[in-house]
N, C-alpha and C positions, 0 to 999 in steps of 0.2 A: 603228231607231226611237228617239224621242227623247221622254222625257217621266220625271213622276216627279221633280222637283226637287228636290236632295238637304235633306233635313229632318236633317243633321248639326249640330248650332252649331258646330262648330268646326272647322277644318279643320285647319290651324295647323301641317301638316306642310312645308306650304311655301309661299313668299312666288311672287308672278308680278307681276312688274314690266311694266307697259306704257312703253314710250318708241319717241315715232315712230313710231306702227303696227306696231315689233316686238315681239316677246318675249323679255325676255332671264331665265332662269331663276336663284334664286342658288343657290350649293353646287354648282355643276357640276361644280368639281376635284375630287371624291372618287377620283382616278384609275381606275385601272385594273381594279379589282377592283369596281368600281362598277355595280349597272343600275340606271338610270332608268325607274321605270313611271311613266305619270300614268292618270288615271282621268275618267271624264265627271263632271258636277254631278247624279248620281244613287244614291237609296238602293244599289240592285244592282249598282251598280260600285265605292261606298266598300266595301262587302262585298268583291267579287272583289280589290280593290288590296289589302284587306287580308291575304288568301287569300295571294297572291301572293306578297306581303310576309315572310307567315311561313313560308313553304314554301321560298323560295329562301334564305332565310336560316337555318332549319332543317337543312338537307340540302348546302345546302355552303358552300364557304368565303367565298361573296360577297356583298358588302353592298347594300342595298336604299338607295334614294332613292327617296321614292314623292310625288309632285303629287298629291294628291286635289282633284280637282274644279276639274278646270280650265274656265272659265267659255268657254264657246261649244263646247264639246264638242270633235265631232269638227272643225269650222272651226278650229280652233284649233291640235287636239292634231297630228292628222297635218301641215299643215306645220312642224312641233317634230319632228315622228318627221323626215322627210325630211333636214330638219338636222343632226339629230343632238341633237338638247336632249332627245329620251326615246330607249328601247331599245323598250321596251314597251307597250300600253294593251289594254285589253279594247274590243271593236268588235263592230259587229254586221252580217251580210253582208250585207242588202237595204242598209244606211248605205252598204257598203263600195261596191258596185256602183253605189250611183245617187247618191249626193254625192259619193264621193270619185273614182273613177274616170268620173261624169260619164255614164253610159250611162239612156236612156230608158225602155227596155222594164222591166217589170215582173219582178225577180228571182225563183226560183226555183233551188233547189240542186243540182238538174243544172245551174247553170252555175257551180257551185265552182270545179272546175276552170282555166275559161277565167280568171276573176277572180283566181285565185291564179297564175298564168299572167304578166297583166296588172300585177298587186303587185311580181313579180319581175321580171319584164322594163321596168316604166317606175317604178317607182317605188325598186327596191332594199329593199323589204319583202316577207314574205314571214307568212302564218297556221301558226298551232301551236299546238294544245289549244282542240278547239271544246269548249264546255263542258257541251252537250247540251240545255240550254234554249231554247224561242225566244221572242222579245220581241217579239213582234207584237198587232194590233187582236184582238179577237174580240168574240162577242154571248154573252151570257150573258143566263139568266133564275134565276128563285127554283128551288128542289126542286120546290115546290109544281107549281107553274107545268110544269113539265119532266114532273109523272110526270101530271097530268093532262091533257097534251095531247098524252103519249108520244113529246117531244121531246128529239132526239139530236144532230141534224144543222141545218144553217143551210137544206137542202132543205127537213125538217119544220118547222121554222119561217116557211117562205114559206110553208106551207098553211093557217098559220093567224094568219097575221100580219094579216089583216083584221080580228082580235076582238081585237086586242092593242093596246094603248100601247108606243110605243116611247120611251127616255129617254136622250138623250148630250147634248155640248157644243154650242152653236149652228154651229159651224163643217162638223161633221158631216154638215149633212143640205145641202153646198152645194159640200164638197169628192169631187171623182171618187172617190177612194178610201175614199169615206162613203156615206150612203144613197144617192144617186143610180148608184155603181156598182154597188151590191148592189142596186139596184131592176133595173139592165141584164142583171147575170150570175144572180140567183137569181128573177126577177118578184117580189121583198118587196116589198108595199105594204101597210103599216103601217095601221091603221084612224083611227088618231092619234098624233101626234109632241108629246115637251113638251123646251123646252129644259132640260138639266141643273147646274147646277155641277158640276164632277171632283168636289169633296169632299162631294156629297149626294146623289149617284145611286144608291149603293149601301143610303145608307136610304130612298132612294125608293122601289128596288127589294121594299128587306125588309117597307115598311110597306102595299104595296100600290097606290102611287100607278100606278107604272107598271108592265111587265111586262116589258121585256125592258131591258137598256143594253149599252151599249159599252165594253167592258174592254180594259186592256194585261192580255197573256196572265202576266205576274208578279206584277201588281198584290201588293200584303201583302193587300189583301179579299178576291184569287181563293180564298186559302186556307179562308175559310168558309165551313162543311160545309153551311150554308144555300141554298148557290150550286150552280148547274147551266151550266158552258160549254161551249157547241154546238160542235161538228165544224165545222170552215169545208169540206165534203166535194168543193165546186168551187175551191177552191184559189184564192180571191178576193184575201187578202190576200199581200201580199210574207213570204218567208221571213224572219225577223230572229236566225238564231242567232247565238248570240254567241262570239266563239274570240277568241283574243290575235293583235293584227299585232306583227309584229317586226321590229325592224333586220336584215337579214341578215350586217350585218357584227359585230353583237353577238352571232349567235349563231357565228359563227367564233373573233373573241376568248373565248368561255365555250360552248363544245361541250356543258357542262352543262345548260348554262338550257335546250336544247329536251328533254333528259328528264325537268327539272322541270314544265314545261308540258303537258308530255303525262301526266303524272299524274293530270291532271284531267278528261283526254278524258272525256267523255262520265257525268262524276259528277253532273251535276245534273239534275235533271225541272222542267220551269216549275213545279210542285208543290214543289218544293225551295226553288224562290228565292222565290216567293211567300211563302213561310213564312219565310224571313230577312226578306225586305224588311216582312215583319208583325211580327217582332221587334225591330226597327228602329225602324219608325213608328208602331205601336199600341204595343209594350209597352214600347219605351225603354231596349231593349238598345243597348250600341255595337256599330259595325260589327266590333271587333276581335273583343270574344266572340262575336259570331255567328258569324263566320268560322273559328276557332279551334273551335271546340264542332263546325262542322261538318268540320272537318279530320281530328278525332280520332274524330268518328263514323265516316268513312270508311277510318280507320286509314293516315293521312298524317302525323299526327304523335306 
């Protein structure tokens, strides 16, 4: 899933040269001792590069090259991974499955496997350290909202979504994987729909205009103790956990880097990163100390 525009001003760890429709990265000669990670153009991934950064650099004798925020994400990043211009990037699996490897059907993590499968076998990449969150759609409503209509689930919310406003992006109520799919797989029909800005939904939400919106399950807002996010309980949305793809020949040259990656398995809660990425964007941390404060809380560093 892609969203979340990085709100960093600077990125400045590295130059991206376009010429000719290619990329050519500078600083590539760091030799041998060298891994290249790059990162999407988002708050939750300047985090994780940063994570990454200090972890493998920490723990052993190899030096980090990090791209933060390489502009087109993953169109960009994984044909650089394939080349060889990164070792590393943070991804996320429904991405993996339905942009990069180009398949249809709607993702689900029973099909980890075949996908990592598919990485290895056609592309010479290989996943290592899923990092336990997932970056996916969801519906949220107020506290309020939630305890007096004794809502849990996105099923109890189709019961009562006829007394309800609903509040997202225009694009929403017109894409398959928006109202209209959620009108097919749950019968939600909304009593009323208002179009949202991203950046004013969530005080729509608090002020009472509307009643329910459409969140990234990270969002820095999800974090507020105001907010109530429903159970998707029909498994509507695609999975988007997030783990590192890898070169596999990087991780042959440095047999270390996958027990640094794996250090991470499974340390964060969407509840974890929402609160970085609100660190970030509401309070105006950088991505290093947030990353760093959460390294040491976990006793990584």
């Amino acid at each position: 899933m892609q969203r979340r525009a990085g709100t960093v001003a600077a990125v400045g760890a590295a130059v991206v040269l376009i010429a000719g429709g290619a990329f050519a990265f500078a600083n590539r000669d760091g030799g041998d001792n060298v891994v290249n990670i790059a990162t999407k153009p988002m708050t939750e991934q300047y985090i994780l590069g940063e994570m990454l950064n200090t972890l493998i650099e920490h723990d052993t004798d190899l030096n980090v090259e990090l791209t933060q925020g390489v502009g087109g994400g993953t169109s960009n990043i994984e044909p650089g991974m394939e080349k060889g211009d990164f070792d590393l990037y943070p991804e996320y699996t429904g991405t993996g499955w339905n942009a990069v490897l180009k398949h249809d059907d709607t993702y689900d993590e029973s099909m980890f496997d075949a996908m990592q499968q598919e990485y290895e076998s056609q592309l010479g990449l290989t996943w290592v350290g899923m990092y336990g969150f997932n970056n996916t759609y969801g519906l949220a409503v107020s506290k309020d909202v939630a305890e007096r209509y004794d809502l849990r689930t996105y099923s109890d919310l189709a019961g009562v979504a006829s007394e309800l406003t609903l509040g997202a992006e225009p694009d929403f109520y017109d894409r398959q994987d928006g109202y209209p799919g959620l009108q097919d797989a749950y019968g939600m029909a909304f009593g009323a729909t208002r179009d949202m800005d991203i950046s004013l939904k969530y005080q729509a939400l608090f002020e009472g205009q509307v009643d329910a919106i459409v969140v990234s399950t990270t969002d820095g807002q999800v974090a507020d103790e105001r907010l109530a996010v429903l159970e998707d309980d029909r498994h509507f949305y695609p999975s988007y956990l997030c783990g590192n793809v890898v070169r596999q020949d990087a991780l042959e040259r440095h047999p270390e880097l996958r027990d640094e990656l794996l250090k991470l398995q499974g340390t964060i809660t969407d509840i974890d990163m929402a609160r970085m990425n609100n660190a970030v964007e509401t309070q105006g941390q950088e991505p290093k100390a947030v990353a760093d404060a959460f390294l040491a809380e976990k006793g990584l560093m």
